[in-house]
Phi, psi and omega in degrees: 000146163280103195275118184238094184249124212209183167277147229280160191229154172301163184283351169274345198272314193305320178290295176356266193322345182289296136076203154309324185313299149351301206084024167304138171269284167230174185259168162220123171186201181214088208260167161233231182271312216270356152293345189334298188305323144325317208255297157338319172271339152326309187284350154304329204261163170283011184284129140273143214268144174240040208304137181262176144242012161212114186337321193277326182312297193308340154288319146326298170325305197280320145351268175345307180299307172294344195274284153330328157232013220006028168266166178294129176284155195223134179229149187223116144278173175269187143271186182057201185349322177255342148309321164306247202340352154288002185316287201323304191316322200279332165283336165305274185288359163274325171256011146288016203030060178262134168283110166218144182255119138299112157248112163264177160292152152215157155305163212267168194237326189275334164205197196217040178324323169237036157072245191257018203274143196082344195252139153249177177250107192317318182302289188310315181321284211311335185352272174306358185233011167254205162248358188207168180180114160225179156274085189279102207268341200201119159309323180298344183268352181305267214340303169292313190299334164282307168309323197278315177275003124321340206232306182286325171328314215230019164243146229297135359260120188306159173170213186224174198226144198254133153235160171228123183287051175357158170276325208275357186282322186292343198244004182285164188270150154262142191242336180221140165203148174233134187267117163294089187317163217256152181211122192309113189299141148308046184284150197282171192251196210233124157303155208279341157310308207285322179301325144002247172327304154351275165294318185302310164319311188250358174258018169266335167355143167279261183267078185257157179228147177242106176301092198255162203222193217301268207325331187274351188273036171292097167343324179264008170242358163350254197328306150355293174277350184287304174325277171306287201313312179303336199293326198230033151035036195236146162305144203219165189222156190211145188261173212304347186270337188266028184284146160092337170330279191238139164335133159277342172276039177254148194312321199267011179260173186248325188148185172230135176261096137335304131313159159311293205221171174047342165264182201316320195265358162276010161289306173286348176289306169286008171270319169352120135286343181241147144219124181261087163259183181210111196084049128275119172236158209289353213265331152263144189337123172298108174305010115194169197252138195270149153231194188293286210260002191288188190283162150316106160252138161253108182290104157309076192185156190300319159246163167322157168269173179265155166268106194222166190286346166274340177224150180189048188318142159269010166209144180236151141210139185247111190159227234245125186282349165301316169301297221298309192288301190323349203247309164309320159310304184317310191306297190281342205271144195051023167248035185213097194267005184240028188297347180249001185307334160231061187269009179299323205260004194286303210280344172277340134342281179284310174315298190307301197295345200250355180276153217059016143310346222207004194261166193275058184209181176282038208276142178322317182290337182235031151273318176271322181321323196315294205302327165329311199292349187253023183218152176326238063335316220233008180279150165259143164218170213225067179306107176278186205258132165172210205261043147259335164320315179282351169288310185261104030293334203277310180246017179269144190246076186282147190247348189214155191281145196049052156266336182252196164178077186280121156274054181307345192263285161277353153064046151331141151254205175063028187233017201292318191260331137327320165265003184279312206260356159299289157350301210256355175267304176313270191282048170325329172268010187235147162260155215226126183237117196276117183238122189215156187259147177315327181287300203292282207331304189296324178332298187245057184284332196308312188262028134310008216235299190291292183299352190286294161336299204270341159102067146318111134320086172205123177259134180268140166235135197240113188272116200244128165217021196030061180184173170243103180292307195311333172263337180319300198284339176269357177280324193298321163315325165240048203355095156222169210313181167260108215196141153081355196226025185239171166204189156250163184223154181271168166298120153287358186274313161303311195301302170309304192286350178304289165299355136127027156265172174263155150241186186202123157245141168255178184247324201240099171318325165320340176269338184291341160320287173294353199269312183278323180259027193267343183282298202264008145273342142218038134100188197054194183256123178252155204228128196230106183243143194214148178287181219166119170247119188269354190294355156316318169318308179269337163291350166251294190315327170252289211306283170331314182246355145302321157320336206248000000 
């Protein structure tokens, strides 16, 4: 412990300092009256303060952060009302597995000067969507109750933990506190059995495939896995949160399943007798569905699997994947002697997923094609939720893990521009393009206000179709009438120069290229609105792959 005995200072400068320990960098948030005291010892501190305009941003943001660096991203509300709006945020990293700490406000505890006014009870909300939600009753317990929901964040499975701060506990004096260095967690590795047994599975394999899912795209197993896949040479598919895992341009990728069923990579999925994944959990959408008679899985993973009627792997080993694959490459390299068996179906695979790229129109593929040619290795992008998502997990081709940065598990909308700008604060030196269909985009259109105050470098690309496609394609899917889902927009262009970005719309694909790098050359938040032609849904996504 660090012993800090000093003159005596308020329990907000000890949480500050608390913290600081942590090694936050900055905070996102929105404070209020009951923070004051908060927000005063902040302003003392080396933390930067990150004002949002909306609570729900500010939980993306930090999500994001966490996401990104597997330290806790940290966000700061009032009560009532604005602790609530972090709901969305707090199911966003809990079923992404994102590390994030919250911290609200409350009315004082020790007495009740304005009876009820304002307070729910915050703690009890928060239950169900954190892995942790207390109440900080005594300044002498911050130090620890901080250290403790730091440690519980970022432990398996990371997410996030609520504390919560009374004003009068924040504004009372301490005269001794000791702050706890923070000590690097310890995940256990896989019995030497389970690995056995394993390697026995897949180097008995016909045709194995390997499934890398949201967990395996983690900073600390990249390398791991870049590593293993070339070592047992067998192919892989990555579901839309596992993009970027291992380079999508090596010889051994297959596609990403977008989908459930039926499309083109689920020809190797149902040819498989083995499918190994790795770092999938059920929280995301199923990259396919297991039956009574389908292949052998082997489950790969920080944790056990959940069981469920889509999944139920018959082998596990379980604990922390960077050891578990390095220990499994030993096993495995050159001894998986049918390991390429269906890399025969790859090229015809990618040809089929790649088609309509390259036609003159606004077609999803060649919009993602576009947007490929303008971003980096190391550029990001930051997907808000609607049906081009399902287009750029299908055909985007990602070289580094968290590049793309998609929410396939609660799949929200409105977190598209928020996390761009989460993104780009983490990374600054990377260009990082914010993709929002006209619906998500207006939910946190707000915080366009925020990246401009911060002098941001970031293009927003805005897909306009006056509607909400994504259910717009699911109703056209279970034929039913077209009903309920269109609207009007404002100028986006305009919308944009109000806050003080440029905007552009283009007309003519052939312009959208130069449109992307003419934004991110010359800097600031350039805002790019482009139509989108969806009848590509039913023509490929139902016709096409129903026909088949």
């Amino acid at each position: 412990m660090t012993n800090e005995s000093v003159a005596p200072v308020k329990a907000s400068d000890v949480m500050v300092r608390a913290l600081e320990n942590e090694g936050v960098e900055r905070i996102f948030g929105i404070p209020g009256e009951e923070n004051l005291d908060f927000l005063d010892s902040l302003r003392r501190s080396s933390i930067e303060l990150v004002i949002t305009r909306h609570e729900q941003a500010a939980a993306f943001m930090a999500a994001t952060y966490g996401r990104l660096t597997g330290r806790p991203g940290v966000c700061l509300t009032t009560l009532g009302p604005g602790a609530l709006n972090l709901a969305t945020g707090a199911a966003y990293a809990q079923l992404g597995g994102m590390p994030m700490v919250m911290i609200t406000g409350q009315k004082g505890i020790l007495s009740a000067e304005q009876a009820r006014f304002q307070i729910v009870n915050t703690v009890a909300a928060m239950g169900p969507l954190t892995k942790s939600t207390h109440q900080i009753m005594s300044p002498r317990m911050i130090p620890t109750m901080v250290r403790e929901a730091f440690r519980v964040a970022v432990d398996e499975r990371p997410g996030p933990v609520h504390l919560e701060l009374p004003e009068d506990v924040a504004g009372s004096l301490v005269a001794h506190y000791d702050l706890i260095p923070p000590h690097p967690i310890q995940r256990p590795t896989p019995s030497n059995d389970a690995l056995i047994a394993a390697a026995e599975v897949i180097r008995n394999a016909k045709r194995p495939l390997l499934v890398l899912g949201a967990d395996a795209s983690r900073a600390d197993c990249s390398w791991p896995l870049a590593e293993f896949v070339p070592r047992v040479g067998i192919p892989y598919v990555t579901t839309q949160m596992g993009k970027g895992t291992v380079s999508g341009s090596t010889g051994l990728y297959m596609g990403t399943a977008a989908l459930t069923e039926r499309d083109y990579v689920h020809d190797a999925i149902e040819q498989a007798d083995v499918i190994v994944t790795i770092g999938h959990d059920t929280t995301e959408k199923p990259p396919f569905t297991m039956s009574e008679h389908g292949p052998t899985v082997v489950h790969l993973g920080f944790r056990p699997a959940v069981v469920e009627q889509v999944y139920f792997p018959q082998y596990e080993a379980v604990g922390d994947l960077g050891p578990t694959l390095m220990r499994l490459g030993d096993m495995l390299e050159w001894q998986v002697p049918n390991a390429g068996a269906l890399l025969p179906m790859r090229e015809e695979i990618l040809e089929k997923i790649e088609e309509g790229s390259l036609e003159e129109r606004f077609t999803p593929q060649r919009i993602v094609h576009e947007v490929r040619r303008v971003m980096p290795v190391d550029g990001i992008l930051a997907l808000d939720n609607g049906m081009y998502k399902i287009w750029f997990a299908r055909n985007y081709r990602t070289t580094r893990a968290n590049t793309v940065l998609l929410d396939n598990a609660l799949a929200t909308m409105g977190a598209g521009l928020p996390s761009a700008i989460g993104a780009k604060l983490t990374h600054p030196e990377c260009r990082v393009m914010a993709i929002c269909g006209d619906g998500g985009f207006m939910m946190n259109s707000q915080e366009m206000e925020t990246a401009v105050r911060l002098g941001l470098d970031l293009v927003v690309l805005i897909l306009e179709d006056n509607a909400y496609g994504m259910i717009r394609w699911k109703q056209a899917v279970d034929g039913l009438p077209d009903y309920g889902m269109t609207f009007g927009n404002p100028d986006f262009v305009a919308y944009a120069e109000s806050y003080g970005a440029k905007g552009r719309r283009v007309e003519d694909i052939d312009d959208l290229h130069d449109a992307f790098e003419d934004a991110f050359t010359e800097g600031g938040v350039q805002v790019i609105v482009s139509p989108i032609d969806y009848t590509e849904n039913v023509r490929v996504l139902i016709e096409e792959l129903r026909d088949r």
